[in-house]
GUTOR-96863 format. One record per residue (C-alpha): x, y, z. Coordinates in pm, whole numbers, always signed. Layout:
BEGIN
ATOM       c1       c2       c3
ATOM        X        Y        Z
...
This chain:
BEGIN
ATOM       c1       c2       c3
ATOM    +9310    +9579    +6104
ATOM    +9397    +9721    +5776
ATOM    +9310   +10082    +5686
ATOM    +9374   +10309    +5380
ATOM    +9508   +10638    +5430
ATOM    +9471   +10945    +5203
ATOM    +9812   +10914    +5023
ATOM    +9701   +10554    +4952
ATOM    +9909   +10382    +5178
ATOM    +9815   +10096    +5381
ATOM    +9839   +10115    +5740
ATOM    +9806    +9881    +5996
ATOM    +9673    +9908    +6359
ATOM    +9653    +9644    +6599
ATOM    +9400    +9606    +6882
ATOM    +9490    +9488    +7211
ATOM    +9279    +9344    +7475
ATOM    +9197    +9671    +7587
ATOM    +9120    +9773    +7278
ATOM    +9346   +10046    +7282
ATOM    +9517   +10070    +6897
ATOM    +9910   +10045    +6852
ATOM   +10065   +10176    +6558
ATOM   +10275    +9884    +6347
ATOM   +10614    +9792    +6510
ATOM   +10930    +9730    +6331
ATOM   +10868    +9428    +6316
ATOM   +10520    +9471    +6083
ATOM   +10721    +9748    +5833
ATOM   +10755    +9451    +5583
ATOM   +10450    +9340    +5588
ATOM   +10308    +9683    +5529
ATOM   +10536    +9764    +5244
ATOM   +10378    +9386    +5078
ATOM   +10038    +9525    +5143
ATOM   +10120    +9876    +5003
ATOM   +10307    +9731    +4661
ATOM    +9989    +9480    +4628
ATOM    +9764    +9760    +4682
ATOM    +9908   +10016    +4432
ATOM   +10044    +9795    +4187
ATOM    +9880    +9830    +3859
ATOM    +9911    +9452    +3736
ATOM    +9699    +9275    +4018
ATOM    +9356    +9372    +3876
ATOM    +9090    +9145    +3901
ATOM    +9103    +8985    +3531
ATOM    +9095    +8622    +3661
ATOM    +8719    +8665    +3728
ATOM    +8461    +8484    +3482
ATOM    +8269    +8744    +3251
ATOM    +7872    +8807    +3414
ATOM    +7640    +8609    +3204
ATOM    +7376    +8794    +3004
ATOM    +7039    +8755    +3125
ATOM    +6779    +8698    +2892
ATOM    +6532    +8977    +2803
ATOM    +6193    +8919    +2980
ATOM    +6048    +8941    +2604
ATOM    +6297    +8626    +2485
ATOM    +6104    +8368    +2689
ATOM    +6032    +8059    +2542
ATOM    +5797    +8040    +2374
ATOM    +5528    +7791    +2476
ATOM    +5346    +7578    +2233
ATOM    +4951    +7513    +2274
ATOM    +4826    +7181    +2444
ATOM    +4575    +6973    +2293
ATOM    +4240    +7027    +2385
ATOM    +4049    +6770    +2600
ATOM    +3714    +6575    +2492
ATOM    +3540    +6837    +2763
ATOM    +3670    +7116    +2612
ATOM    +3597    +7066    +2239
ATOM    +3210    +6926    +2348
ATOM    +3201    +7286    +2558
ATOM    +3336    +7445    +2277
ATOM    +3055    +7305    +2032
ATOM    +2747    +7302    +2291
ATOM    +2855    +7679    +2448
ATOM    +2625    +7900    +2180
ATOM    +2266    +7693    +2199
ATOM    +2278    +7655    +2603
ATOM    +2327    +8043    +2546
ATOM    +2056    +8064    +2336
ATOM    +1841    +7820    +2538
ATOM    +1903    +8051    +2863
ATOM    +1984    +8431    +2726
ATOM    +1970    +8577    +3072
ATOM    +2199    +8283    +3231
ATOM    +2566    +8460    +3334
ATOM    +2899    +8279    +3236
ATOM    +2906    +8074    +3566
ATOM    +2571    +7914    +3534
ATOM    +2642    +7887    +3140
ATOM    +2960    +7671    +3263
ATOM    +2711    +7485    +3526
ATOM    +2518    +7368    +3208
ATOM    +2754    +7272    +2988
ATOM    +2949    +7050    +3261
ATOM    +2588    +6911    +3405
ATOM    +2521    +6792    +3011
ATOM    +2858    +6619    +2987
ATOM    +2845    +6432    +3318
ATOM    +2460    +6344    +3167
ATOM    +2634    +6215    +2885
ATOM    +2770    +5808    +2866
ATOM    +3125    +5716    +2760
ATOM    +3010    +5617    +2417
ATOM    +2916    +5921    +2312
ATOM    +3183    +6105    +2493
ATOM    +3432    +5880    +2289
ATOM    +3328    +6121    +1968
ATOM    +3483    +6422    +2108
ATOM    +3871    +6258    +2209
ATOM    +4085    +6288    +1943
């Protein structure tokens, strides 16, 4: 186990199986003096990592370009105002009802007019 100490030092305490901690024998003095060079040394900053890449602003989405409208929609768009003015007190939902009960009505002839 590796540990920093306030003079920023690195010390190193071993566990044994009774996990009682040892300090570093003479034996582990070199590898602490390795650890303490790498740890103060100036040059080994972490440059070698790859600049963070710049997220896009929420507001830079692409931006999306209008579909087509389908033969329903243009014949909805056309018959909406008289099936309002045919049923004034009708809500949006049965208005909808209306218009999609007069194009199944309709045959594929005259359906054929409104697919561009």
């Amino acid at each position: 186990m590796v540990t920093d100490n306030k003079k920023g030092k690195v010390a190193l305490k071993i566990r044994s199986r009774n996990n009682r901690s040892k300090t570093a024998s003479s034996n582990d003095k070199p590898k602490l003096n390795e650890l303490n060079k790498a740890f103060n040394s100036p040059d080994k900053k972490e440059t070698n990592k790859p600049a963070k890449k710049e997220k896009k602003a929420k507001t830079e989405k692409k931006e999306k370009k209008p579909r087509k409208l389908n033969a329903y929609m243009v014949f909805a768009m056309e018959v909406r105002e008289s099936v309002k003015k045919n049923h004034p007190t009708a809500s949006i939902i049965e208005i909808a009802k209306k218009i999609g009960e007069k194009w199944r009505a309709m045959s594929d002839s005259e359906k054929a007019k409104y697919k561009k």
